[in-house]
C-alpha positions in Angstrom: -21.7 10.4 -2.2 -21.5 14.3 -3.8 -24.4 15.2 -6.2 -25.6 17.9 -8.3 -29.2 18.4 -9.2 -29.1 19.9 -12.5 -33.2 20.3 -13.3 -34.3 17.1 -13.7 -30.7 15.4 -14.0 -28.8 14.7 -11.1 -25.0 13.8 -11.3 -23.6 11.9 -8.5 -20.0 11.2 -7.7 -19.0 8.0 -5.5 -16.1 7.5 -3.3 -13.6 5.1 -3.1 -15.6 1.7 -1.0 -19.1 3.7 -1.8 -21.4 1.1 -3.1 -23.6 1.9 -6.4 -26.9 0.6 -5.4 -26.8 1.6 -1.9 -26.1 5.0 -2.9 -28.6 5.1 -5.8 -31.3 4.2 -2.8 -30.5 6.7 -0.8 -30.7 9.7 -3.5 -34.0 8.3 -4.6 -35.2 8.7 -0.7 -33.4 12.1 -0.4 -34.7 13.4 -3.7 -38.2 11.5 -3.9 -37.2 9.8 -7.0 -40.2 7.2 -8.3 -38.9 6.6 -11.9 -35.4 6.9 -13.4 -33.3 6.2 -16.0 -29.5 5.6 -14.6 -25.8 5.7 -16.6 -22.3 5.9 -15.4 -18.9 4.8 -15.5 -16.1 4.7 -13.1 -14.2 1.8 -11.4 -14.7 -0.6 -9.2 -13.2 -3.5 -7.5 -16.1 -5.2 -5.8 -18.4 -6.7 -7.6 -21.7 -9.0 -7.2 -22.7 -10.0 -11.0 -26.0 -12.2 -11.4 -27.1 -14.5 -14.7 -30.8 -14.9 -14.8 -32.3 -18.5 -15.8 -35.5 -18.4 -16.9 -35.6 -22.4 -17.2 -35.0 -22.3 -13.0 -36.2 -19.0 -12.6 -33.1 -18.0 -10.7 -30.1 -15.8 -10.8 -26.3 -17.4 -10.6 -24.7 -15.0 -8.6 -20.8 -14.5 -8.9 -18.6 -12.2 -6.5 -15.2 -11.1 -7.9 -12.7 -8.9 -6.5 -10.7 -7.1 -8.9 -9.7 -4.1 -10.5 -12.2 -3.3 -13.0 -13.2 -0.2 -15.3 -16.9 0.3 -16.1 -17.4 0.3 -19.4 -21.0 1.1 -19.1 -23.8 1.4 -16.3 -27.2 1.2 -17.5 -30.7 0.6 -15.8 -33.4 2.5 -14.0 -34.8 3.0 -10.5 -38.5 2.2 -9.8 -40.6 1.2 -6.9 -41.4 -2.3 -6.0 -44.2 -2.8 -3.2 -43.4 0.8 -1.8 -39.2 0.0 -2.1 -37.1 1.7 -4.0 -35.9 -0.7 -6.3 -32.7 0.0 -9.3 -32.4 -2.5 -12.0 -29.0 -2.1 -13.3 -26.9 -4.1 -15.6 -22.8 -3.6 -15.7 -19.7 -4.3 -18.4 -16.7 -4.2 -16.5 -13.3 -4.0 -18.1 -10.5 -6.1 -17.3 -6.8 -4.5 -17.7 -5.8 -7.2 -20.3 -9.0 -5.5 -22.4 -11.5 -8.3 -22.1 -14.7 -7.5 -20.5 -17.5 -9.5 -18.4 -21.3 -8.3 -17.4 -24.6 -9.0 -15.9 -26.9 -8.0 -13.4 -25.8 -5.9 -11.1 -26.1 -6.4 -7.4 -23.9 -4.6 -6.2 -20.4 -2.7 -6.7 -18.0 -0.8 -4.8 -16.2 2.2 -6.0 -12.4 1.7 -6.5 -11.7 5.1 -7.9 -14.4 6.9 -9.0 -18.2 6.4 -10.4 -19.7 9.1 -12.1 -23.6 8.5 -12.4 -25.7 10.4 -14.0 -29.7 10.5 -13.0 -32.4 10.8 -15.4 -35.8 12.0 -13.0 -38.8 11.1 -15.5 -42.3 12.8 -14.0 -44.9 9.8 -12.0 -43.6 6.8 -10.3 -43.3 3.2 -12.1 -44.3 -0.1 -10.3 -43.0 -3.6 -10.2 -45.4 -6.6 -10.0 -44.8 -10.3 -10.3 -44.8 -11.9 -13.1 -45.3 -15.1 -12.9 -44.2 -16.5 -16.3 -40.2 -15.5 -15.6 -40.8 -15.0 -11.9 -39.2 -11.6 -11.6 -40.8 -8.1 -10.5 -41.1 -6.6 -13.6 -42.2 -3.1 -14.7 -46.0 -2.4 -14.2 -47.0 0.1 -17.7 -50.8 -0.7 -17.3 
C-alpha cells in the first residue's frame, strides 16, 4: 500500500494481491483514523461478498474468483469495542457488462484500487443492536 495524506484526505493506492480491508485497517492504525468516509475503484479478482438476512439475522457469504472491475467502493471506517472496524459495500463488474454486489468482506487487488479517505474530526462507535443483530453506528 502507497498513500498520500492530502489535509484531511488521504489517497491510497493497492497492489496487485493487496487486500482492501486489511489495508484500510492498517492506515486507520498508522494515521489514528476513528471515523471515515471511504470510496474507490480499481479491480479485483478475489472477492468475499455477504447478503444480510434480517429474518435469521445472518449474512450469506459467497467467495468468487474472477476478474472483476469495481464499479464503486463505498462505506466508512469506525471503531467497534476499541477495533477498527470498515463497513464497506462493493459493485463489481463482470467483462460481459453485468454487475453483482454486497457486503464486502474482503477483496484482493488484481490491478489496481485507488481509495480515497475521507478523515471526519471525533471517533464514531458501534454497539449492538439487538433488533437486526449487527454493530451498528452509535450517534447518541
Amino acid at each position: 500500500m502507497n498513500y498520500l495524506r492530502l489535509g484531511q484526505k488521504i489517497v491510497m493506492k493497492l497492489a496487485i494481491g493487496e487486500g482492501i480491508k486489511e489495508n484500510l485497517i492498517s492506515l486507520a492504525e498508522k494515521e489514528d483514523i476513528r471515523a471515515a468516509e471511504v470510496t474507490g475503484l480499481g479491480a479485483v479478482d478475489r472477492v468475499d461478498l455477504a447478503f444480510y438476512h434480517l429474518n435469521t439475522q445472518d449474512y450469506e457469504n459467497h467467495q468468487i474468483e474472477e476478474e472483476f472491475e469495481v464499479l464503486s467502493l463505498m462505506g466508512n471506517l469506525t471503531m467497534n469495542q476499541g477495533k477498527y472496524h470498515p463497513h464497506l459495500h462493493i459493485v463489481l463488474g463482470r467483462k460481459d457488462l453485468s454487475t453483482i454486489g454486497g457486503h464486502l468482506n474482503e477483496a484482493y487487488t488484481s490491478v489496481t484500487m485507488e481509495i480515497t479517505v475521507t478523515i471526519l474530526e471525533g471517533a464514531i462507535e458501534r454497539s449492538l443492536d439487538e433488533t437486526v443483530g449487527l454493530d451498528l453506528m452509535n450517534l447518541d
